[in-house]
ZAMARGU-4260 file (C-alpha; in steps of 0.2 Angstrom, whole numbers, plus 5000, padded with zeros to 4 digits):
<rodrens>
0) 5002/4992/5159 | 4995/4976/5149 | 4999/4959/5154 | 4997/4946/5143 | 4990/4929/5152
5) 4990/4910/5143 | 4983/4895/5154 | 4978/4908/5167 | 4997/4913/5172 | 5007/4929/5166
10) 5018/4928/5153 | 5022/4944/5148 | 5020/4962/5155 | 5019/4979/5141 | 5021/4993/5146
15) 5012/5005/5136 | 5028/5012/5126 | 5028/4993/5117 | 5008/4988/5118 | 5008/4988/5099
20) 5018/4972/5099 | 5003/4966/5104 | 4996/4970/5088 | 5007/4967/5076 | 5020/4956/5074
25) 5037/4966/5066 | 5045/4949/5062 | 5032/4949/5047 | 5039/4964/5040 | 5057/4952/5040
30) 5049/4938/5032 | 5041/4949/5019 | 5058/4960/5016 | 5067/4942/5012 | 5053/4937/5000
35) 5059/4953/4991 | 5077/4952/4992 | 5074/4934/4984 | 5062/4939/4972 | 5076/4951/4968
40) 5088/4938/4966 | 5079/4927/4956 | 5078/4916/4971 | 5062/4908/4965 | 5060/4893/4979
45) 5065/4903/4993 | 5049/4917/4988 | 5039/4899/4986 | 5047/4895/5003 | 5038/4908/5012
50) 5023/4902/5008 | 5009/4892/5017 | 5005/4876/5007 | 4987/4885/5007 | 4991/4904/5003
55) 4975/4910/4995 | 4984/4923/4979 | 4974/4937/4972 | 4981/4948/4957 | 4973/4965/4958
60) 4955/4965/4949 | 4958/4971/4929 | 4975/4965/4929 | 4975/4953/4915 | 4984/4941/4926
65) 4970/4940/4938 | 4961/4928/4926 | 4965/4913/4937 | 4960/4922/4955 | 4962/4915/4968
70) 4979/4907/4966 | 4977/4894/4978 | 4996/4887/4984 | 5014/4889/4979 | 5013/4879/4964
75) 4997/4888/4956 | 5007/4904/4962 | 5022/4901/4950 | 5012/4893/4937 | 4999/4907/4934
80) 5010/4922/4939 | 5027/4921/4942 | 5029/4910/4925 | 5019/4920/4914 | 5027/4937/4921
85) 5044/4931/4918 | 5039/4924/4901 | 5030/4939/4892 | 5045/4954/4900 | 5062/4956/4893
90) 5064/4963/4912 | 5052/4966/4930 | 5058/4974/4944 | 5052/4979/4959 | 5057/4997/4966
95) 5055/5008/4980 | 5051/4998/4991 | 5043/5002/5010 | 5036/4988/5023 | 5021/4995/5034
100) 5018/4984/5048 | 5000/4983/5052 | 4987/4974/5063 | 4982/4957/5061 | 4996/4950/5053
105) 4997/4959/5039 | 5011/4970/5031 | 5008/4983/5017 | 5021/4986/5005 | 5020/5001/4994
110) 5034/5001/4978 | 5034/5001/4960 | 5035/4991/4947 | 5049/4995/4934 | 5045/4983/4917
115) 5049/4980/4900 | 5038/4969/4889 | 5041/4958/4875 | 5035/4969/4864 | 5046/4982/4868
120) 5035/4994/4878 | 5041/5000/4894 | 5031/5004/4911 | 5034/5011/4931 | 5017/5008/4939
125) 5012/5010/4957 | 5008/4996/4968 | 5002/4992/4984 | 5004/4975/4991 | 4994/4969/5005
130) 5002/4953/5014 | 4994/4940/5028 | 5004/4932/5040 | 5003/4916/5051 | 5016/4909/5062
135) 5030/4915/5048 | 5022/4909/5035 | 5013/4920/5021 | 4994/4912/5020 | 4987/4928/5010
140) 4991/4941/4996 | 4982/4956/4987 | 4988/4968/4975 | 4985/4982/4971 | 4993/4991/4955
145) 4988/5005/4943 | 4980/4991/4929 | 4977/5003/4916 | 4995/5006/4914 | 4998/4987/4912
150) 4985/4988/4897 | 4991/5001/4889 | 5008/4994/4888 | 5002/4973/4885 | 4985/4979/4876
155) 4977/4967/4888
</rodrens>
């Protein structure tokens, strides 16, 4: 048994069937799911709405987007990624989906990204997305995605 104090008095008892709760937080794994389905929708302020005024944004290293790492906030999020992804593809979807929740308040999200560029050129690369957590809001991002397949289809 694990017992959770705060100002020196109980608060909560685990027993050690649910002691990862004390670990990770599965609510994270719903804010991040939402941020999909919104994404999906073309929902664009509700994905900014998930977002800590401060989220730190990092596009994987190569990726020709990652020119302006760290995005630092919603508004450089749109501006230097969302923006210029939905400018330069005919289409960009996100596929296969899967939401690991992990410790520390973070969630991995492992999928694919099914794309058409503008200049005609199609692409399904793997991708892993690693998401930061804090009180519901989403303060940090990583990705990681298969960057050579991006160059291939862009040239950069």
């Amino acid at each position: 048994m694990t017992i959770q104090f705060v100002g020196g008095k109980i608060v909560k008892e685990y027993g050690y069937w649910d002691i990862s709760r004390f670990f990770y937080n599965p609510e994270n794994s719903v804010v991040i799911d939402q941020l999909y389905k919104a994404f999906a929708a073309g929902d664009v302020p509700a994905v900014l709405a998930a977002m800590d005024p401060g989220i730190v944004w990092n596009e994987a290293e190569s990726n020709f987007y990652a020119d302006g790492n760290p995005y630092i906030g919603p508004e450089a999020v749109l501006n230097g990624v969302f923006g210029r992804v939905l400018a330069e593809h005919e289409y960009f979807n996100l596929q296969d989906i899967e939401l690991h929740d992990m410790t520390n308040n973070k969630v991995l999200a492992t999928l694919r990204y099914d794309a058409k560029h503008n200049n005609g050129k199609t692409f399904n690369a793997q991708v892993a997305h690693l998401w930061t957590l804090n009180n519901g809001k989403i303060t940090a991002f990583q990705q990681y995605v298969d960057t050579k397949k991006l160059y291939d289809v862009t040239g950069k």
